[in-house]
N, CA, C and O atoms as CSV, one atom per row, in Angstrom:
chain,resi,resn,atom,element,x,y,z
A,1,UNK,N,N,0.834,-1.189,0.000
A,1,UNK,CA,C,0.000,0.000,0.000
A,1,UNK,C,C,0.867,1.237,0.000
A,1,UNK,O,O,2.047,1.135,0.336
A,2,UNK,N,N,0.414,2.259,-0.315
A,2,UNK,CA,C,1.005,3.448,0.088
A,2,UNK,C,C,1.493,3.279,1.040
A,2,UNK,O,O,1.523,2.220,1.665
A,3,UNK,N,N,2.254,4.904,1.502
A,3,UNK,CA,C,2.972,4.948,2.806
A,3,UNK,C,C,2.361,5.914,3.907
A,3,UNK,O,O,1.713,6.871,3.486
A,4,UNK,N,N,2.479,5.784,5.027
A,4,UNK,CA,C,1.769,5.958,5.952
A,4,UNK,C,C,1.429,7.278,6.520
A,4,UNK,O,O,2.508,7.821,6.756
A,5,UNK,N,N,0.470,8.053,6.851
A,5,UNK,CA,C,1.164,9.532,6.719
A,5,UNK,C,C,-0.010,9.470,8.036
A,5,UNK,O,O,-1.093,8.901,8.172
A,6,UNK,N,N,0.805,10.349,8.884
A,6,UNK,CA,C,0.087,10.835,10.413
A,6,UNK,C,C,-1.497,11.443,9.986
A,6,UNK,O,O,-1.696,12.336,9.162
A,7,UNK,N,N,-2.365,10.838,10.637
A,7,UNK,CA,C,-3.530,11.866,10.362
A,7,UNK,C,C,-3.412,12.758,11.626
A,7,UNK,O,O,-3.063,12.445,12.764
A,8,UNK,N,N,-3.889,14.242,10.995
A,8,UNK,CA,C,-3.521,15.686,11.967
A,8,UNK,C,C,-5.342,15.828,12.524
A,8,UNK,O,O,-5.691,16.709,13.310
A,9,UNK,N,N,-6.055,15.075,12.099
A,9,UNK,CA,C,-7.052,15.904,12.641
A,9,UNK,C,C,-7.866,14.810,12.759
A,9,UNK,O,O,-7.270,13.838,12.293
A,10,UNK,N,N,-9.003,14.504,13.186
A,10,UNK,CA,C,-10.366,13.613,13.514
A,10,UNK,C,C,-11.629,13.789,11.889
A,10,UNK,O,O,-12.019,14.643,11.094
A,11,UNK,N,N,-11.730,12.934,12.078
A,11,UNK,CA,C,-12.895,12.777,10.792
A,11,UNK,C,C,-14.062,13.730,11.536
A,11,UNK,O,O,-14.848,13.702,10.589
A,12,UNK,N,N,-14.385,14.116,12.006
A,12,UNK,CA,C,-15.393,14.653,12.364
A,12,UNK,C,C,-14.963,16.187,11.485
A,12,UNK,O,O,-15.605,16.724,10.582
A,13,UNK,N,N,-13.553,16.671,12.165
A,13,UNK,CA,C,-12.769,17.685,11.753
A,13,UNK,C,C,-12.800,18.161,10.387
A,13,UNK,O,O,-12.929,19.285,9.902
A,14,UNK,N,N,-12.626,16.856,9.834
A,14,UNK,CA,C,-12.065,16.769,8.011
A,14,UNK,C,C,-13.450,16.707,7.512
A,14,UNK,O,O,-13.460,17.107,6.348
A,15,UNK,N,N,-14.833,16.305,7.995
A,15,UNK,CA,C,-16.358,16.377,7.607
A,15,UNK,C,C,-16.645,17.952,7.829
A,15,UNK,O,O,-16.880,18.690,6.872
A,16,UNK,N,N,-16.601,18.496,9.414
A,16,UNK,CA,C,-16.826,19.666,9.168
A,16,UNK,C,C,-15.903,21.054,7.892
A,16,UNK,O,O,-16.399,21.805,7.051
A,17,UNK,N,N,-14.721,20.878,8.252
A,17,UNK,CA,C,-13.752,21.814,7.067
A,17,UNK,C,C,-14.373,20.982,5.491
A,17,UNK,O,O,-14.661,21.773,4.593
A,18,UNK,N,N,-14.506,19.930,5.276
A,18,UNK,CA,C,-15.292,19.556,3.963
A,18,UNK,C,C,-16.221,20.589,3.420
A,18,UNK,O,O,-16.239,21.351,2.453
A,19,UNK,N,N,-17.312,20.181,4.871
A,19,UNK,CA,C,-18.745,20.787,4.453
A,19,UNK,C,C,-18.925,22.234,3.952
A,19,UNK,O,O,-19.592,22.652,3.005
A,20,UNK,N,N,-17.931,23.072,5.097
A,20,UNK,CA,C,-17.503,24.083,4.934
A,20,UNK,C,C,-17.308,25.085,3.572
A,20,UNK,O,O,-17.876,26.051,3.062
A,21,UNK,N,N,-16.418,24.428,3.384
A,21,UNK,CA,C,-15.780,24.304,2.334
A,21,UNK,C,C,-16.530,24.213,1.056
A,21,UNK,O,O,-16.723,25.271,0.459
A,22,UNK,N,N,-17.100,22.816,0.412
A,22,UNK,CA,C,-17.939,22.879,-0.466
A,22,UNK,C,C,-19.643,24.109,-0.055
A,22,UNK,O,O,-20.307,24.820,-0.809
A,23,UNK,N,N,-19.687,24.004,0.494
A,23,UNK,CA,C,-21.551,24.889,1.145
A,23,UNK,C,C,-22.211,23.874,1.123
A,23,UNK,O,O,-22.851,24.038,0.084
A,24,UNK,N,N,-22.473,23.075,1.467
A,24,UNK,CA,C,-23.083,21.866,0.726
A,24,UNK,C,C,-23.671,21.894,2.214
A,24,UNK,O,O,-23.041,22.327,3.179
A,25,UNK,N,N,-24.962,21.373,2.264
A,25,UNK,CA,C,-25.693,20.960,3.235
A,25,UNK,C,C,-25.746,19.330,3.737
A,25,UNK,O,O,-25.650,18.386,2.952
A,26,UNK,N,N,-25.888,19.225,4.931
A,26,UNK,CA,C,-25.914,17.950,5.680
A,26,UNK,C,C,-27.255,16.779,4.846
A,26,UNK,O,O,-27.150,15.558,4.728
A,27,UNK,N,N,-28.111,17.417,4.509
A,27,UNK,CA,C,-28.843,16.628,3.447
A,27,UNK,C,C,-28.367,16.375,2.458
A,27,UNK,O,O,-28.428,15.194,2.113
A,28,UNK,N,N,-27.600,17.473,1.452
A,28,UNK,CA,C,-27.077,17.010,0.398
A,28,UNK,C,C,-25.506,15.925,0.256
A,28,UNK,O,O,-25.098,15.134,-0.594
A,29,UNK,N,N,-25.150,16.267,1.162
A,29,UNK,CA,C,-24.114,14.986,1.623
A,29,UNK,C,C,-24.800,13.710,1.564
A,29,UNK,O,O,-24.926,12.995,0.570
A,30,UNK,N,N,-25.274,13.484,2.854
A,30,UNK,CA,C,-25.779,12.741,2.943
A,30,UNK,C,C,-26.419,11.941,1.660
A,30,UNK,O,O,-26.248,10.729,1.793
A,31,UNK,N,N,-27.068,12.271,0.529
A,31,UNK,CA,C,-28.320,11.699,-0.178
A,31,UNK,C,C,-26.546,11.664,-0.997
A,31,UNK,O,O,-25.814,10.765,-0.584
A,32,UNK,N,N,-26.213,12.212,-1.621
A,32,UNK,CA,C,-24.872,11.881,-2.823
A,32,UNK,C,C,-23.915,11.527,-1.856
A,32,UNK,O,O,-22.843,11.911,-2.323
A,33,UNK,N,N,-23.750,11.081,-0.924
A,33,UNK,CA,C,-22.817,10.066,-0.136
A,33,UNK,C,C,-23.413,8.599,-0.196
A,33,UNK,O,O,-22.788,7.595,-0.535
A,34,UNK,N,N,-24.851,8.670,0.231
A,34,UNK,CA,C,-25.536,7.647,0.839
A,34,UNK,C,C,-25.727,6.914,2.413
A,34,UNK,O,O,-26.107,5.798,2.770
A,35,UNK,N,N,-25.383,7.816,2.951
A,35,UNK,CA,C,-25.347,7.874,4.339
A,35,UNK,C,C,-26.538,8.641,5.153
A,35,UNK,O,O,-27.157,9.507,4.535
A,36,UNK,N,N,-26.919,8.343,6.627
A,36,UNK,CA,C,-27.852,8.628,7.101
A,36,UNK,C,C,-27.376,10.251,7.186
A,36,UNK,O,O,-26.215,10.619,7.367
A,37,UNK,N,N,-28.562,11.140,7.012
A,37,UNK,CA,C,-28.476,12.831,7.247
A,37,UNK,C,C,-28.638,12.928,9.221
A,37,UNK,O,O,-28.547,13.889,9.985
A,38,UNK,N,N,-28.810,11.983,9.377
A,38,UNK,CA,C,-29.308,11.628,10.794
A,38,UNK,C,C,-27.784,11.523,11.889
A,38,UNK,O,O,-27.574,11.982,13.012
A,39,UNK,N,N,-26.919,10.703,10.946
A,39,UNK,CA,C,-25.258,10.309,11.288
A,39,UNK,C,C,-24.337,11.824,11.195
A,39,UNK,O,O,-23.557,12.428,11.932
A,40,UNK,N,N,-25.018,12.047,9.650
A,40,UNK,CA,C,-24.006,13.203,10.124
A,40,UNK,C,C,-24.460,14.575,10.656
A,40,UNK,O,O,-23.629,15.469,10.495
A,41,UNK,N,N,-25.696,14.945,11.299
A,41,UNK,CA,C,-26.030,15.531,12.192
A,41,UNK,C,C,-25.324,15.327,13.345
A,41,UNK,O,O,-24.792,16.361,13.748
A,42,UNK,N,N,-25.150,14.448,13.957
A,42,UNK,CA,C,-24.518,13.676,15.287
A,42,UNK,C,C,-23.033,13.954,15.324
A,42,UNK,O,O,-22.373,14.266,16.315
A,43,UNK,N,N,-22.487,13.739,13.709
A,43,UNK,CA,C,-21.381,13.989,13.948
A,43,UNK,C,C,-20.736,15.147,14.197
A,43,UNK,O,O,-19.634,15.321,14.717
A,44,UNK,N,N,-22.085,16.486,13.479
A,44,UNK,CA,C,-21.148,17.884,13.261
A,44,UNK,C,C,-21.951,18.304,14.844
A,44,UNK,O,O,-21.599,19.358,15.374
A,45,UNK,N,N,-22.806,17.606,15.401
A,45,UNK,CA,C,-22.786,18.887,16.743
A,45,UNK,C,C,-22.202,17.888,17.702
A,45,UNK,O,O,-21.985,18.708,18.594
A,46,UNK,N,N,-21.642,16.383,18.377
A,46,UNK,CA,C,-20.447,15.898,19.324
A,46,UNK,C,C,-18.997,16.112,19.010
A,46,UNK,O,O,-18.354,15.811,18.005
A,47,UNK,N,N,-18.642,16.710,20.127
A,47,UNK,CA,C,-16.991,16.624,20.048
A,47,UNK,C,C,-16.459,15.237,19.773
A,47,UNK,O,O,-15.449,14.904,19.154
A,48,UNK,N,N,-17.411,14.482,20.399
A,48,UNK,CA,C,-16.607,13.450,20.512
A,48,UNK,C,C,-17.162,11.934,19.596
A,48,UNK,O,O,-16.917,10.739,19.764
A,49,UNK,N,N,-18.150,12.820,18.416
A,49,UNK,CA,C,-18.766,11.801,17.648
A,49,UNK,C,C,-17.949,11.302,16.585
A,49,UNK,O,O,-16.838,11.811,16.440
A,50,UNK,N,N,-18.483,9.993,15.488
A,50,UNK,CA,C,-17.960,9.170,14.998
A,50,UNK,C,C,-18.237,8.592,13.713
A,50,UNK,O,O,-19.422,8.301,13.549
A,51,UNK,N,N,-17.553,8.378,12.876
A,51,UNK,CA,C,-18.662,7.300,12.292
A,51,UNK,C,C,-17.709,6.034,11.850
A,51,UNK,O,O,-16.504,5.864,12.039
A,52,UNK,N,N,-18.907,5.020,11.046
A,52,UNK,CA,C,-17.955,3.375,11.265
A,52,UNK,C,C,-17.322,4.063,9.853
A,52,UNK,O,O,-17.649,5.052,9.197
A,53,UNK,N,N,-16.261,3.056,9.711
A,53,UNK,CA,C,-15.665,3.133,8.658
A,53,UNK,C,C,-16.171,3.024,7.149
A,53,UNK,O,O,-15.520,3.552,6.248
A,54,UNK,N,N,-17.609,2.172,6.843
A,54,UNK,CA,C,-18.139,2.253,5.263
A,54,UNK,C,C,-18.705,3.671,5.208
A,54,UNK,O,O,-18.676,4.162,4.079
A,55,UNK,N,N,-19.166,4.369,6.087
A,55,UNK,CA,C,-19.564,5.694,6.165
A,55,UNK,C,C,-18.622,6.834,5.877
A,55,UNK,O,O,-18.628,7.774,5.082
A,56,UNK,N,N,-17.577,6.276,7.089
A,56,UNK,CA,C,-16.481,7.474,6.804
A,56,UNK,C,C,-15.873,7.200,4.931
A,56,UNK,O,O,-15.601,8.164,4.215
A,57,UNK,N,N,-15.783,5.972,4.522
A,57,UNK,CA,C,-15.529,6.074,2.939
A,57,UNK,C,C,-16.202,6.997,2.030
A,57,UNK,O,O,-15.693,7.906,1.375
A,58,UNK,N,N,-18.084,6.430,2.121
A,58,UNK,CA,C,-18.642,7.130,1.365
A,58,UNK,C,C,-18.353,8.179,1.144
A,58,UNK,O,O,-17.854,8.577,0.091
A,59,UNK,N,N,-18.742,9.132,2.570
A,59,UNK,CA,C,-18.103,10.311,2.484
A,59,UNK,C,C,-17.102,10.855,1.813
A,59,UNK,O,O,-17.273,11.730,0.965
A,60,UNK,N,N,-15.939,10.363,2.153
A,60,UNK,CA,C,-14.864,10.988,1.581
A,60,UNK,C,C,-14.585,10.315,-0.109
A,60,UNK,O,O,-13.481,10.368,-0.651
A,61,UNK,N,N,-15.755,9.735,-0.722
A,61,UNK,CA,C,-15.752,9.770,-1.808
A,61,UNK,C,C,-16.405,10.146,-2.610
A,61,UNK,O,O,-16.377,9.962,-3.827
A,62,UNK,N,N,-17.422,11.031,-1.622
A,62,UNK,CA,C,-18.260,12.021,-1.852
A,62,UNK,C,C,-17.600,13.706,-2.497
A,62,UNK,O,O,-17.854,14.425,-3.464
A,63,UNK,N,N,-16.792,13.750,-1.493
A,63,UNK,CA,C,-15.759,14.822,-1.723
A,63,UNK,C,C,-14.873,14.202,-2.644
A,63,UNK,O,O,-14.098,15.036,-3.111
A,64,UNK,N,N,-14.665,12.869,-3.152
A,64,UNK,CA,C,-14.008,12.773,-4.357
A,64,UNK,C,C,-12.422,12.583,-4.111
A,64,UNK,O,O,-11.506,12.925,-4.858
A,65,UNK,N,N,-12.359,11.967,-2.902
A,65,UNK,CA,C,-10.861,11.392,-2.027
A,65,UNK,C,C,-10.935,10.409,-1.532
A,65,UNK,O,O,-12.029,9.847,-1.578
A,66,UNK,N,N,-9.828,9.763,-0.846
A,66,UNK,CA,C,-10.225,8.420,-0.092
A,66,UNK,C,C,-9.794,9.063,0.840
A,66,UNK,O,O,-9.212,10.139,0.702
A,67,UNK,N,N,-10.126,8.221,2.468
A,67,UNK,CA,C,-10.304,8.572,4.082
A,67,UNK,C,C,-9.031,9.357,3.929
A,67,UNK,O,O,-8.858,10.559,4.136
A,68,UNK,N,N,-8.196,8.469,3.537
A,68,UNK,CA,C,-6.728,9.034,4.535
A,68,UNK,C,C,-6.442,10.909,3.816
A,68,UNK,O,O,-5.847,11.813,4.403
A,69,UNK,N,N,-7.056,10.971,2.517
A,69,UNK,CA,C,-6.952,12.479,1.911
A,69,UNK,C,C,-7.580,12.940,2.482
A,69,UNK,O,O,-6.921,13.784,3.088
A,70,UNK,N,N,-8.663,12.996,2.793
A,70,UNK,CA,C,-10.422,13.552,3.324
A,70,UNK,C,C,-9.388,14.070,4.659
A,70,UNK,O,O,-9.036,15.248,4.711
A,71,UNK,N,N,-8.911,12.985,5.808
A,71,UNK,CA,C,-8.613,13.489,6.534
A,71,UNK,C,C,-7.304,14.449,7.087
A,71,UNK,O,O,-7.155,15.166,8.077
A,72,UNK,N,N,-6.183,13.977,5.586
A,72,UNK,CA,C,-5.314,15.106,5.769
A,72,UNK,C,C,-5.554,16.376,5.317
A,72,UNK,O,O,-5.132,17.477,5.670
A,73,UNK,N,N,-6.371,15.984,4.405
A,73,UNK,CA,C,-7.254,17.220,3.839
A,73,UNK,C,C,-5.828,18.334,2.691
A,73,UNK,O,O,-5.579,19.506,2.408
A,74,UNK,N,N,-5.247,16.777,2.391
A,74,UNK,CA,C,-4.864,17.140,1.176
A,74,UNK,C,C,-4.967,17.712,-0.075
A,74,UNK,O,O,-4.210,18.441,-0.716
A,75,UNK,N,N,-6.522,17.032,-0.393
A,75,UNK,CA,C,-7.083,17.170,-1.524
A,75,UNK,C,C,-8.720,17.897,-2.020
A,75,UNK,O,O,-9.385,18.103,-3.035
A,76,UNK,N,N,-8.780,18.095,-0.471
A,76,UNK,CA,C,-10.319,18.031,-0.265
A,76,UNK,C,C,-10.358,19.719,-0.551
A,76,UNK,O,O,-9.762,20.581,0.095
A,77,UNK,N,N,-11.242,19.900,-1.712
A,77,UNK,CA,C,-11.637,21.189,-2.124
A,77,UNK,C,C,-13.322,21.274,-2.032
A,77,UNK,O,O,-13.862,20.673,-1.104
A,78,UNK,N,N,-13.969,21.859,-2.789
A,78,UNK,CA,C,-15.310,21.675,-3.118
A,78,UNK,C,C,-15.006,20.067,-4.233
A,78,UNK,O,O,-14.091,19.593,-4.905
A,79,UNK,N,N,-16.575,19.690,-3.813
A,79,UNK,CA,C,-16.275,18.283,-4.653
A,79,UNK,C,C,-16.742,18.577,-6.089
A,79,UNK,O,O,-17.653,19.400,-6.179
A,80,UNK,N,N,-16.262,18.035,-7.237
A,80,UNK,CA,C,-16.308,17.945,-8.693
A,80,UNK,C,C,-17.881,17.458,-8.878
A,80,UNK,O,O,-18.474,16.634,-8.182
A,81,UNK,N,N,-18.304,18.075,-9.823
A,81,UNK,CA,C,-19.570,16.837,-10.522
A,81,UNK,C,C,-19.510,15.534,-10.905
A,81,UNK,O,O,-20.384,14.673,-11.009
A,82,UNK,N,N,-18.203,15.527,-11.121
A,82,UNK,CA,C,-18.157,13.755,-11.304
A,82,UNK,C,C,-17.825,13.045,-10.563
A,82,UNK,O,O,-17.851,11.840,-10.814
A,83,UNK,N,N,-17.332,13.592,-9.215
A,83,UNK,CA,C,-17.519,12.863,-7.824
A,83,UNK,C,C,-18.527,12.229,-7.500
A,83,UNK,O,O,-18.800,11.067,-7.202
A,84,UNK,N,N,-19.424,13.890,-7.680
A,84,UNK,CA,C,-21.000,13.666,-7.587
A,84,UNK,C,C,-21.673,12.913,-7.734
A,84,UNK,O,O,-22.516,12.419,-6.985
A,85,UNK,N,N,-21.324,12.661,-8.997
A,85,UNK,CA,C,-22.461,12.007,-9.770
A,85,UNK,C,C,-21.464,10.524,-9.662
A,85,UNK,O,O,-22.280,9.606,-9.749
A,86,UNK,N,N,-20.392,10.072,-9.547
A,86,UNK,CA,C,-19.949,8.909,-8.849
A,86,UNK,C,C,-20.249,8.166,-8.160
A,86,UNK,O,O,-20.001,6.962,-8.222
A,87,UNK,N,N,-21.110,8.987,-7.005
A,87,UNK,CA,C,-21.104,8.132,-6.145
A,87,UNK,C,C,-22.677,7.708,-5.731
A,87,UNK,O,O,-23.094,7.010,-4.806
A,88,UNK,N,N,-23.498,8.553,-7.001
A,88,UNK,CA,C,-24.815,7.854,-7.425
A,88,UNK,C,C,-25.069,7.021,-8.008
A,88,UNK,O,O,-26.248,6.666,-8.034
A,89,UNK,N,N,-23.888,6.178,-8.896
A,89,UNK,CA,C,-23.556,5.373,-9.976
A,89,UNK,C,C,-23.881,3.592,-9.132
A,89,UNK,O,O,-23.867,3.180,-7.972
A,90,UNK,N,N,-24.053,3.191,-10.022
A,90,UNK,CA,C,-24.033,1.493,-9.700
A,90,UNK,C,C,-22.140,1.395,-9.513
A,90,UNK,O,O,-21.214,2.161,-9.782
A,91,UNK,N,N,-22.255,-0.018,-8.896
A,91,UNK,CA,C,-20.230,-0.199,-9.350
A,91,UNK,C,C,-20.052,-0.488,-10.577
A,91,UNK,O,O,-18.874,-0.386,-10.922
A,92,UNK,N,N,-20.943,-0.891,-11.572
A,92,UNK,CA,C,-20.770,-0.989,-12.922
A,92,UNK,C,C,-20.821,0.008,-13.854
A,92,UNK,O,O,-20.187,0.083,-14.907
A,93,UNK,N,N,-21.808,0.946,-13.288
A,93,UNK,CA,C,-21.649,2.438,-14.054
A,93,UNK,C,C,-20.325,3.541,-13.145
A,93,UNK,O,O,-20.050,4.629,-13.652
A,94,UNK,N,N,-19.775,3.190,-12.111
A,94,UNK,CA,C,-18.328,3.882,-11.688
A,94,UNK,C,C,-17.411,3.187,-12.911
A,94,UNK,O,O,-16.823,3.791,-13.807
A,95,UNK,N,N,-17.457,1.918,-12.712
A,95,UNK,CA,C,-16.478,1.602,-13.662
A,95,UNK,C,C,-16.487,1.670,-15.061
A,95,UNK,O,O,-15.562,1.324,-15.796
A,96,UNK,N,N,-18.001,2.311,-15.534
A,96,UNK,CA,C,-17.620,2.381,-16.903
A,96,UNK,C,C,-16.629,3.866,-16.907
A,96,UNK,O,O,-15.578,4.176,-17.469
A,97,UNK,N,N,-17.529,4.533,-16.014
A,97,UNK,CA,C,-17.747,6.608,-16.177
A,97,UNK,C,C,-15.514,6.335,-15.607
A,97,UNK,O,O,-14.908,7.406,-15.558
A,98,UNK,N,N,-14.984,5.539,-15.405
A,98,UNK,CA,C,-13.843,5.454,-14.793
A,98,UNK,C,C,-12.892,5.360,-16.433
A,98,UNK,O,O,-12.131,6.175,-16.954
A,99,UNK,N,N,-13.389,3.912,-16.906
A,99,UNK,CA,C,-12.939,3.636,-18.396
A,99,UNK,C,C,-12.618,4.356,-19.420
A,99,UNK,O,O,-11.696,4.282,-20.232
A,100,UNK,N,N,-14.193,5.632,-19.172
A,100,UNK,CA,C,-14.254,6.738,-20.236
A,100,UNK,C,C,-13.012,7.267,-19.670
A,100,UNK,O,O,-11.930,7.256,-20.255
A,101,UNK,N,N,-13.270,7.816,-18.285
A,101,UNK,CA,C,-12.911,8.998,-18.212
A,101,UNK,C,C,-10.425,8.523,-18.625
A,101,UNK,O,O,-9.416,9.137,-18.972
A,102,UNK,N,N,-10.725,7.523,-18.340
A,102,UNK,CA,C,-9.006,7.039,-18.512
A,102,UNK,C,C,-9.096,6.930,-19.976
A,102,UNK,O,O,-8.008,7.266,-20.444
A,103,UNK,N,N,-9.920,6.607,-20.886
A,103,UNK,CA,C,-9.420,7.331,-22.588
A,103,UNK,C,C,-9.074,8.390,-23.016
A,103,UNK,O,O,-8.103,8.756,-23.678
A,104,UNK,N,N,-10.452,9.177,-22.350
A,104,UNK,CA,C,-10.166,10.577,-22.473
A,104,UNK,C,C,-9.020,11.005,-21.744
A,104,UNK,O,O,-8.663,12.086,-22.212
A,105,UNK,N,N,-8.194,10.599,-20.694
A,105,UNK,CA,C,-6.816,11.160,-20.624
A,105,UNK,C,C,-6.282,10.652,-21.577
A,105,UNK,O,O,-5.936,11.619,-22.256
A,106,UNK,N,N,-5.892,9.489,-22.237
A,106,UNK,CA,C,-5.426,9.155,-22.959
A,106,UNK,C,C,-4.718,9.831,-24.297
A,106,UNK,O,O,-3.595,10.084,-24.735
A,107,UNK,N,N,-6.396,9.982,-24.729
A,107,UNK,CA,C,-6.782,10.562,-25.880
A,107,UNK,C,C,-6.125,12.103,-25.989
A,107,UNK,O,O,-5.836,12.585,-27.084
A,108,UNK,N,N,-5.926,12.811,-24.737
A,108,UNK,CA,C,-5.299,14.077,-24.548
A,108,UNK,C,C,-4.137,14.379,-24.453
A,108,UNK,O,O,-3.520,15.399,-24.757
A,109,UNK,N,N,-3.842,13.407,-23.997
A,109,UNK,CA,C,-1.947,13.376,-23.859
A,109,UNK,C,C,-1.651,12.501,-25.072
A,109,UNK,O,O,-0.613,11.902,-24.789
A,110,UNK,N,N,-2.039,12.158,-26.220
A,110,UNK,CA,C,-1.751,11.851,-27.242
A,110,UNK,C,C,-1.672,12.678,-28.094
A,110,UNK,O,O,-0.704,12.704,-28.853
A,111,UNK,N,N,-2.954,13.795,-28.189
A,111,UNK,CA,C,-3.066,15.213,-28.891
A,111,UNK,C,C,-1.698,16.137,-28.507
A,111,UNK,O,O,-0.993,16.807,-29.262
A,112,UNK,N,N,-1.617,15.972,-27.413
A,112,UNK,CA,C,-0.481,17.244,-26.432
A,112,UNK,C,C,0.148,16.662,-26.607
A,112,UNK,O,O,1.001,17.276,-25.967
A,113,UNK,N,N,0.937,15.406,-27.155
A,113,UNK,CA,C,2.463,15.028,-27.546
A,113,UNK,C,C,2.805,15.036,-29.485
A,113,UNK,O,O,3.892,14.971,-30.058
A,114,UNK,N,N,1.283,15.150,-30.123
A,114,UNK,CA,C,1.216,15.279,-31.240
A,114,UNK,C,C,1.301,16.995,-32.004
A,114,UNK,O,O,1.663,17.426,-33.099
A,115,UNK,N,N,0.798,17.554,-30.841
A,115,UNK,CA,C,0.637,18.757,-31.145
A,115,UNK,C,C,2.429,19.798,-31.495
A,115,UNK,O,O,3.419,19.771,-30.765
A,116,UNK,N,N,2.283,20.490,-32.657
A,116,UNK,CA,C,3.738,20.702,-32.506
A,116,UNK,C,C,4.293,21.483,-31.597
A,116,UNK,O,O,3.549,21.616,-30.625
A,117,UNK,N,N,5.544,22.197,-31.487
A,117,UNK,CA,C,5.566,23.270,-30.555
A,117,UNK,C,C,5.700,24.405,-30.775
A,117,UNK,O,O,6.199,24.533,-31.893
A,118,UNK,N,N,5.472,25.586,-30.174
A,118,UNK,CA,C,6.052,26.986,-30.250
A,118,UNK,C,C,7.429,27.152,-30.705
A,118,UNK,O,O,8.170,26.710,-29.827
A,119,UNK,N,N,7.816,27.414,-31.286
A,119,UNK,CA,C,9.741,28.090,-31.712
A,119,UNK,C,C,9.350,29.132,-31.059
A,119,UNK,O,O,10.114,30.084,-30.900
């Protein structure tokens, strides 16, 4: 696996600076996460609340990262539409919208190495 990097803050932490962050409401998380709006109520008003780990995923693949980014908060900006809409997908429609989306890099860095250059 990757290598191991200290988490600096609590998932609760990295949910609230998320939410923040995007404007996004505790309903709308919730429904494009798939998680209870109920859980993460609990989580943003206890200091000392939680959630299990398939939750804490969703989430942070909601925001369009996995846990350990979400919580270094590496990466975590407002989330993309195709996060979005990711994580409404079947696992068969992630993996197609995944397929496309790795041609279309493809397909671009083939143009941008074809393309000539400036003198």
């Amino acid at each position: 696996m990757g290598k191991n990097v200290p988490m600096s803050k609590s998932f609760r932490e990295a949910y609230l600076a998320a939410k923040a962050a995007s404007g996004f409401s505790a309903a709308k998380i919730a429904k494009g996460a798939g998680v209870s709006e109920e859980q993460l109520k609990k989580l943003a008003q206890r200091e000392t609340a939680s959630t299990n780990v398939d939750d804490a995923v969703k989430i942070a693949v909601f925001f369009g990262v996995i846990v350990e980014e979400f919580i270094d908060g590496r990466k975590v900006t407002a989330p993309g539409r195709i996060a979005e809409i990711s994580t409404r997908l079947s696992p068969e429609g992630r993996a197609l919208l995944e397929r496309v989306a790795e041609a279309q890099l493809v397909s671009e860095e083939n143009q941008s190495q074809k393309s000539p250059s400036a003198d």
